[in-house]
N, C-alpha and C positions, 0 to 999 in steps of 0.2 A: 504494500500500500504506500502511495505518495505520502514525504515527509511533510509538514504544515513549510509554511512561509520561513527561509533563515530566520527572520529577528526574532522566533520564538525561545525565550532565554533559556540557558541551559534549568536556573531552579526553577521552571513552569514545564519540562520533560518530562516527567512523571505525570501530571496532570491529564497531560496530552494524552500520552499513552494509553492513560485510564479509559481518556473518553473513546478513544479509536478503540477501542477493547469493547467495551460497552457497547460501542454501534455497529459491532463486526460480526452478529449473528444476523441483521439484517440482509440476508442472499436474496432475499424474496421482495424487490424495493417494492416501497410504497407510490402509488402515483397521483394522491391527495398530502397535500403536505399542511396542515393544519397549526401556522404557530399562536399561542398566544402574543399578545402584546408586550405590556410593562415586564421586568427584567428576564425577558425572552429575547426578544429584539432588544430590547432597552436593557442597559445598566443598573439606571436608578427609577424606582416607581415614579411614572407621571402625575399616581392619583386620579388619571383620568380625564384630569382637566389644566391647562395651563394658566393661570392667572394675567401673568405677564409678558411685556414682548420680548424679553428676554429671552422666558421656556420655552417660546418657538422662533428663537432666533435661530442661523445657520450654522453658527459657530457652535450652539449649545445642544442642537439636534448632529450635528455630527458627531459631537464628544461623548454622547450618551448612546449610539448606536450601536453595538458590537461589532469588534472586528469580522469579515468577511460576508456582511451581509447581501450587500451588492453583489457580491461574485456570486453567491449560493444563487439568489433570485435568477441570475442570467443562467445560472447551468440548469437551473429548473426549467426556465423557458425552453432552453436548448432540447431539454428531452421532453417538454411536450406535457409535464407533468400539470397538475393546477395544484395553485397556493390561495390559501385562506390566511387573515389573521383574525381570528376569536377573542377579544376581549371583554369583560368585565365593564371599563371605561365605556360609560353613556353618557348621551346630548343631553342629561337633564342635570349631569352635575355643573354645567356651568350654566345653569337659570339663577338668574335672580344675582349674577355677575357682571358686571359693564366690561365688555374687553375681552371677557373667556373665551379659551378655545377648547370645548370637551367632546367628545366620543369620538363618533366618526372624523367630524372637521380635523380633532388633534392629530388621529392616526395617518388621515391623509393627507396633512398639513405636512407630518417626519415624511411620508412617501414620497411626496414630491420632493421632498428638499431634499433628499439622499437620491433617490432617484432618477429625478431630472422635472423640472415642469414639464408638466402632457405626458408624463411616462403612463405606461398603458397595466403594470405591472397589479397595480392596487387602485381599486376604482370605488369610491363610499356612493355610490347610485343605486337607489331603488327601483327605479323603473330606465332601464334593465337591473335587475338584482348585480349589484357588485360584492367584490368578494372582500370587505370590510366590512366584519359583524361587531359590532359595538354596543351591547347591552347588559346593563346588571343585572341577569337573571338567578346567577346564586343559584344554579341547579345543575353543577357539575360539568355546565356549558352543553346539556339536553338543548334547550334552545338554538346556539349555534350550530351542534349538529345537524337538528330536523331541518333547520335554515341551507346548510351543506349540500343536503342530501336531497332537498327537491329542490336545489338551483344546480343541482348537476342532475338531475330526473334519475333520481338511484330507490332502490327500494332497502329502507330500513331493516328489513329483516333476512336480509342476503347477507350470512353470512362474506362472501365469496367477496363480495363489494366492501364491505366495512373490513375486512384485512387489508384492504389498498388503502388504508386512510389512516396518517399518522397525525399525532397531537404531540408537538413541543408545547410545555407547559411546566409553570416551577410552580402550579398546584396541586399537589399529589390527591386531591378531591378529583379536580377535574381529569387529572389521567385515570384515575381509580373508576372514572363514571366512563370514560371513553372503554376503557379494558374492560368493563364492564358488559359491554354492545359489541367488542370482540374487532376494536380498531387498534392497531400496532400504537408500542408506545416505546420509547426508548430504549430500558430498561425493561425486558417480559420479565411478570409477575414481583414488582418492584414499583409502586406506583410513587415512591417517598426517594429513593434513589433515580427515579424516572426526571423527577422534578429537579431535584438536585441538579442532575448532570444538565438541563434546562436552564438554571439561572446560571452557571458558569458562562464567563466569561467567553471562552473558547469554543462553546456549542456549535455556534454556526459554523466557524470554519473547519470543527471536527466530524459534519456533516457533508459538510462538501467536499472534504478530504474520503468521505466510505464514498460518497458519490463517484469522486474521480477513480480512486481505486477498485470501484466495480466496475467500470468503464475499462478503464488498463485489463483487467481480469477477460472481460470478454472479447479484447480485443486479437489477444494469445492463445 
């Protein structure tokens, strides 16, 4: 399997390792990639809502994104995969705010600016359903799946279909509810370590490191 990027320091090796270990029984990729939001993509929780124009300034949506996230997104594209982002963060936490930017707007507010303006990657539109789910439902994230799963016309109780469907998430609840329904997580039968390996820093790019190295694998 391909090494991460040189400037990964030698005392963060070990980490690394961990997580290519962990993502190295998935033979069988996933072709729904399902991330939560805040410290999945993000660093530090946004809460959902940004107050100021600082927290969606360019400089401060960069510093808070995880390394490799752009590349992972392009390799998804490249293979044709669909990508969700499920959050918690709703439009109704910035009611009754002057200035707020909350649910949707926040998420697609980081998309674009990491992205590119008019990038096509993450879209918060309802009519067509876009693939930014942003709501506090508190139920394991049931809502964003059934949301998932009739905006790609799948049938909920296919087996067959919900094993192509992964969830990064650092709530060991809501992997616990996805493994539940019998969708790929991380860590199999490890919903607390599933999560874990999710807020790490190095997630994204220890994803698209098993990605490349199934690629190389089939190419030999």
């Amino acid at each position: 399997m391909r090494e991460f990027a040189d400037n990964t320091s030698c005392a963060r090796r070990p980490l690394v390792d961990a997580l290519r270990s962990a993502l190295s029984p998935m033979t069988d990729l996933p072709s729904i990639y399902v991330f939560d939001f805040d410290q999945t993509i993000t660093h530090i929780h946004t809460g959902g809502c940004a107050m100021t124009e600082d927290e969606i300034g360019a400089d401060y949506i960069h510093s808070n994104i995880k390394g490799g996230f752009v590349e992972l997104m392009e390799c998804l594209q490249q293979r044709g995969d669909r990508v969700y982002i499920a959050t918690y963060g709703d439009d109704s936490f910035g009611r009754g705010f002057a200035g707020a930017t909350a649910g949707h707007a926040l998420v697609q507010r980081y998309m674009d600016t990491v992205l590119g303006t008019g990038q096509q990657y993450f879209v918060a539109s309802e009519d067509p359903p876009g693939n930014i789910i942003a709501r506090c439902s508190n139920d394991g994230k049931h809502y964003h799946l059934e949301c998932i799963l009739a905006r790609e016309g799948l049938d909920g109780n296919d087996l067959t279909v919900l094993r192509r469907i992964l969830l990064i998430d650092d709530d060991p609840f809501n992997v616990s509810y996805f493994a539940s329904r019998g969708c790929m997580t991380l860590v199999p039968d490890s919903p607390h370590d599933s999560a874990r390996m999710a807020a790490d820093p190095d997630i994204l790019r220890a994803i698209l490191d098993r990605l490349r190295g199934h690629a190389e694998a089939k190419a030999h």
